[in-house]
N, C-alpha and C positions, 0 to 999 in steps of 0.2 A: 504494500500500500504506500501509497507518497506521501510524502509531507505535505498537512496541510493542517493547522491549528485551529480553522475557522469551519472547517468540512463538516457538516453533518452526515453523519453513518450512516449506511441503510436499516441499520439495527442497533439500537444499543447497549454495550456489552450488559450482561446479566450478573448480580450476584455468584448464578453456577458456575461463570467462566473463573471463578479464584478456587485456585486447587488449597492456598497456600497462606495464612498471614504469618508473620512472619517477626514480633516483635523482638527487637534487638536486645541480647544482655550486655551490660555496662559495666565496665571496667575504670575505678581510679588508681592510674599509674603514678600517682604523686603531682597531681595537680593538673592530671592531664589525664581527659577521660577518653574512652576509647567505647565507641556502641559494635557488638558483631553480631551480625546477621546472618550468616552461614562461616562455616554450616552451625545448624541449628538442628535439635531434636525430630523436628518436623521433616525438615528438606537437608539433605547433603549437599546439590550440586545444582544451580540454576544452568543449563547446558555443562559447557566446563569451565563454569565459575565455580569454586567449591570455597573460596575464603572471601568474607564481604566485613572489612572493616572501617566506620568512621574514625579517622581522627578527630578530638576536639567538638566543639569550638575549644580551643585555650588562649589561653593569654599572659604570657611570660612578663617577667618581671627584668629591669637591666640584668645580665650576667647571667640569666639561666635561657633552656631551651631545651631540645630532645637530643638524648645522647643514645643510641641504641649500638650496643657494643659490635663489634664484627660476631654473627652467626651464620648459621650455613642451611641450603637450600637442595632439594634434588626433587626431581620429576614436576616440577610447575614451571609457570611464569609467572610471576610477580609484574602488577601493574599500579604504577603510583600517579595519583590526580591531585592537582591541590587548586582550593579555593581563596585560599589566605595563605599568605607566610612562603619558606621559603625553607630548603633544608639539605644538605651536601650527601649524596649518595659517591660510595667508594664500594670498589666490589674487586674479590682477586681477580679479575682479566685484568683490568689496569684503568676499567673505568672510575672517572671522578666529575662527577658531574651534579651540578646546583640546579634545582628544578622550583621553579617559581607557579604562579598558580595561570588554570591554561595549559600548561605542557604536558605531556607523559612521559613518563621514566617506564619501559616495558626491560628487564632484566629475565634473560630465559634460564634457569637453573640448568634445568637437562641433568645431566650425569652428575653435577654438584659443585655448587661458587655458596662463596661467603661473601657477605658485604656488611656494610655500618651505613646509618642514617645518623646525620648530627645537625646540628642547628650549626651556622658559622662563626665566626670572634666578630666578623664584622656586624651579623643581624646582632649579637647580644650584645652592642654598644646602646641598643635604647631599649625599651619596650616594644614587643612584638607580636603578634595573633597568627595562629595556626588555624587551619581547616583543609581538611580534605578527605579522600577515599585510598583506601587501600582493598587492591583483590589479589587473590591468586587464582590462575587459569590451571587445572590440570589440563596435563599432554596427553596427545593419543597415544596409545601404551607401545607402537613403535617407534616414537618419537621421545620416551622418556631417558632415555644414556644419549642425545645428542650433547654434543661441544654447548658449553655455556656461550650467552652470546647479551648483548647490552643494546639498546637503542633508546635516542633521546630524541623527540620531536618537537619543536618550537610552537605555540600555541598556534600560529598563522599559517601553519601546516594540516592543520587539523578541518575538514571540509565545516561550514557553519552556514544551515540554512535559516532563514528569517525568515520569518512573515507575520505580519497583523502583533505585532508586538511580543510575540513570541520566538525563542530560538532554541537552534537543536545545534551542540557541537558533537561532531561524531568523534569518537577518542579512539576505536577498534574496532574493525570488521568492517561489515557494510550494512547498510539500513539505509531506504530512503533514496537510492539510486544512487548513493556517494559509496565510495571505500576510503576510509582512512590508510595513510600511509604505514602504519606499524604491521611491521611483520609477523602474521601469523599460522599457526600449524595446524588449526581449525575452524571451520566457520565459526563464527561470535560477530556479535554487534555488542558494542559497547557505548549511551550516549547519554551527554548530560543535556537536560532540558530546561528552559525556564518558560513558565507558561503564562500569558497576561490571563486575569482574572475570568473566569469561563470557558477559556480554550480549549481547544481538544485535543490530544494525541491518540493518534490510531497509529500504533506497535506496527514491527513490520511482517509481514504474513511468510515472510520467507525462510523463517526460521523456527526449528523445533520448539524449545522452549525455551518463553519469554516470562522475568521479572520485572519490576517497576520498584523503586526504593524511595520515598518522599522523604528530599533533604529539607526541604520547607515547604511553610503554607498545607493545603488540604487536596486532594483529591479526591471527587466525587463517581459514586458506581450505582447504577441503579439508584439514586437517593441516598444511597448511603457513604456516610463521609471516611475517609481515612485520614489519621493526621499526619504530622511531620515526626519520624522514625519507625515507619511501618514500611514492609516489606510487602508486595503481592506477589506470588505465583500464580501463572494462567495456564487454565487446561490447553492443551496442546491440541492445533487446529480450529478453534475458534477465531472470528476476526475481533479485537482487541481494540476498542477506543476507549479510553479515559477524560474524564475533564479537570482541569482545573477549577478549585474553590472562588468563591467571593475575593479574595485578598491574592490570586495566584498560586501557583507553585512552582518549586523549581525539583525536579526529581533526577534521578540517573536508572536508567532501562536498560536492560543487557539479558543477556540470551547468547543462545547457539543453539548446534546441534547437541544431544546427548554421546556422552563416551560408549566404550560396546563394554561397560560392566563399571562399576562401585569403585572408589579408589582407597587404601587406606592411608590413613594422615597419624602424624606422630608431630608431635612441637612444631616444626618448618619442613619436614619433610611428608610428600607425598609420594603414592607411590600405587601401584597396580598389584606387587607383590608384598607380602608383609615381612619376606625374609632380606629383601634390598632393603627396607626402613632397617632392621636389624643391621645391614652392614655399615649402612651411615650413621646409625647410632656408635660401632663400634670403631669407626673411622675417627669421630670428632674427640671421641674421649682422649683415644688415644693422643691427641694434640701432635704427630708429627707433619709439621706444617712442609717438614722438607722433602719427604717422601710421601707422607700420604697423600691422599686421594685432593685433600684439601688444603688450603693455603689460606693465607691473613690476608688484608686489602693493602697493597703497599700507600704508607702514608699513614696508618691504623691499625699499627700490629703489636701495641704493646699491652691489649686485652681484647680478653672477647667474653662470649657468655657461656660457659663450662654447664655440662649436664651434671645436674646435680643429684643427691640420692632421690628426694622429693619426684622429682622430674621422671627419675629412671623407673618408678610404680607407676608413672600413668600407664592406660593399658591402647595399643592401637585401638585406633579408632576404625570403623568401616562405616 
């Protein structure tokens, strides 16, 4: 279906078409909260979206910000959005790259990279505001031991339809007759919306399954309202229009196809087998950065974040 925010549907989506609500658990990481939305009890994987995490809103004070030490990654990709703020990604290939809000940071684990997220000395010289999305994409299960791989895209790269005072940035995949430039290993769409008050988004009909995540404002369904940190999942094959509340909203929509089976997940790693999470588990404790499998972020190697005994009882997850 095309972009059109002002389009009325030939049908209105239904209450039946939401497989899924979806409300976020919250996390205070020290003054900095974090909402995650998958996986969740309910749903594992929206396509092969299988981690949906809000950063913030925060708001630092002079001299602090986000320090997230070097840890390590295998069988996803990690994609990073921001709306506020700003914060220096470092990863063992050699990437070092500052990502402001608008841009994407798409980092593909594969076979396994470690990286650190930090705020910089220069943003912590005043007071500064975080916001934004973090997901991880599980890979198609031939695709999970590829080469690690980094890609940064500049906000003005990213395709931006407009119309009637609404807009759609697409951030990944395709939707909408555009494709975004980020490279990837399976169909997904990935897009942030802001909607003027009443507007409508009709999803894209080209894709298996689609979510809808209300970052602000209200979205309306049949009458009934959804607020800002709700999640919807939609049955697969119905046509999908939403509207925007009284006051707007601004949401992020993503989808793909489904994987050909369950993935399991352990702290940062994902994986299709539960005995490869076992080998990365045994990989990292180990710490040898010089032979094993994994390495430090050069620039950011004089800590990271150690499995700890707490850590080593969780039980995979599927």
């Amino acid at each position: 279906m095309s972009w059109n925010p002002t389009h009325a549907p030939d049908c209105e989506t239904g209450l039946d078409s939401i497989e899924t609500v979806i409300i976020p658990r919250a996390r205070d990481l020290g003054g900095f909260e974090v909402r995650r939305a998958l996986p969740s009890m309910d749903r594992q994987m929206v396509g092969p979206f299988i981690f949906f995490d809000q950063m913030g809103p925060a708001e630092f004070v002079t001299g602090h910000g986000i320090d997230v030490r070097p840890h390590p990654h295998i069988g996803l990709g990690t994609v990073t959005y921001l709306m506020k703020g700003a914060f220096e990604h470092r990863d063992s290939i050699g990437s070092h790259q500052t990502i402001r809000p608008g841009e994407v940071n798409w980092m593909l684990a594969g076979r396994g990279v470690t990286h650190s997220e930090r705020t910089s000395e220069a943003v912590r010289q005043a007071p500064h505001s975080l916001l934004g999305i973090q997901t991880w994409v599980a890979l198609p299960e031939d695709r999970e031991e590829m080469a690690p791989t980094f890609e940064h895209h500049k906000k003005e790269a990213l395709p931006l339809l407009e119309e009637s005072g609404s807009t759609a940035r697409l951030i990944l995949g395709t939707a909408w007759g555009e494709r975004a430039p980020v490279t990837m290993q399976s169909e997904i769409f990935y897009a942030d919306v802001t909607l003027a008050p009443g507007a409508a988004l009709p999803l894209p009909d080209e894709h298996e399954d689609r979510g809808l995540y209300v970052l602000s404002g209200e979205i309306v369904i049949a009458g009934e309202t959804f607020a800002t940190g709700r999640m919807m999942v939609f049955r697969p094959g119905d046509r999908i229009t939403v509207r925007a509340g009284a006051k707007g909203a601004r949401v992020l929509a993503l989808g793909g196809e489904t994987l050909n089976g369950p993935r399991y997940m352990w702290w940062n790693f994902v994986s299709s087998s539960p005995d490869r999470i076992e080998e990365a588990k045994t990989a990292w404790k180990a710490a040898d950065w010089d032979s094993g499998p994994f390495r430090l972020p050069p620039g950011d190697t004089s800590e990271y974040i150690p499995i700890t005994d707490d850590m080593d009882r969780m039980k995979i997850k599927r």
